[in-house]
N, C-alpha and C positions, 0 to 999 in steps of 0.2 A: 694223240694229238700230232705227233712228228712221226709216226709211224712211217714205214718206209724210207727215213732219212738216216740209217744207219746210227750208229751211237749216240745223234744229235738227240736222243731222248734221254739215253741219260745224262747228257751233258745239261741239258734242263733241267733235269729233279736236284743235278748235285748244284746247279745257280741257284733254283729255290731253296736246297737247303742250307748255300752259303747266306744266302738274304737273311733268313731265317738265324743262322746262326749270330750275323752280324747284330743285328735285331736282340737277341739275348742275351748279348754281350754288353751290349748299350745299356740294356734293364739291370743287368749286374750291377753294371758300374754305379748306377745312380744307385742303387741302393749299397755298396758299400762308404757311397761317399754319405748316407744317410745313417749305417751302421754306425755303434761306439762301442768302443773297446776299453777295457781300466788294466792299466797298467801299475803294480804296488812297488815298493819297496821300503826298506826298517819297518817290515812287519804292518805293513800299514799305512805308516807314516808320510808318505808322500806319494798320494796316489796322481797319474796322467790320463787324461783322457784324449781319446784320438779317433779318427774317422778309422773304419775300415780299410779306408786308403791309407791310413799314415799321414795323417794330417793331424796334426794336436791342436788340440781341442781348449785342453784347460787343464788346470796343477788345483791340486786339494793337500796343502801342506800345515800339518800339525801345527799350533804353535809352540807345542815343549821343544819343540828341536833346535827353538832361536835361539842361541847362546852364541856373544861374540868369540869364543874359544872352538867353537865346532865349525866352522866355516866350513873348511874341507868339509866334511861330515856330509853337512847338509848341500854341497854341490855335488856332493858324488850319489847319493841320496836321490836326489832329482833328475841328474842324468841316468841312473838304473833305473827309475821308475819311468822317466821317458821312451827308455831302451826299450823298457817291456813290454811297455803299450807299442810298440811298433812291431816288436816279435809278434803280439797276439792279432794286430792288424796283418801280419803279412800272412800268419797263420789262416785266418780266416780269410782270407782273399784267397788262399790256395785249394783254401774247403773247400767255397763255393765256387772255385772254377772247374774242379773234382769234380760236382755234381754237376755242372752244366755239362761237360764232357762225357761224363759217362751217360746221364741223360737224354744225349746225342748219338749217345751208341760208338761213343769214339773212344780211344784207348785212356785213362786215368789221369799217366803222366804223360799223355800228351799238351804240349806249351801252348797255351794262347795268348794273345792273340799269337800268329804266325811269325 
């Protein structure tokens, strides 16, 4: 197609394959904001739910754990089960950006977006 225009042809495949990437990027996204992750803690007891993104979702909290004497307990409780679902949502975001990346023939831990 640009034949005879010196580089300007690869300067075309690597814009269709930025389009292209952009484009997969965008598909990611919506599907990790579609993704959910559970995040536990006290063995259970206070599970979070969260988007792929790191968006919380919803608390699923035992009710043995209500006792006015465990306060603490159960605040700390909820924030490690929070934490976790956030570790496994950033986890999984870094998965599937892994595969998009490598996918693309592009190096692993290379950072997206740019």
């Amino acid at each position: 197609m640009l034949k005879g225009l010196g580089g300007l042809g690869d300067m075309g495949k690597m814009m269709k394959a930025a389009q292209e990437m952009q484009g997969k990027m965008a598909e990611l996204q919506e599907e990790l904001g579609r993704t959910v992750v559970l995040g536990e803690s006290g063995a259970g007891l206070v599970k979070a739910r969260a988007t792929a993104k790191g968006e919380l979702t919803g608390l699923d909290i035992d009710p043995s754990i209500f006792n006015g004497d465990d306060k603490e307990m159960v605040e700390d409780l909820i924030l490690a089960a929070i934490k976790d679902a956030q570790a496994k949502a950033q986890e999984k975001t870094q998965d599937e950006m892994r595969k998009l990346t490598e996918g693309m023939g592009l190096p692993a831990d290379m950072k997206l977006p740019f």
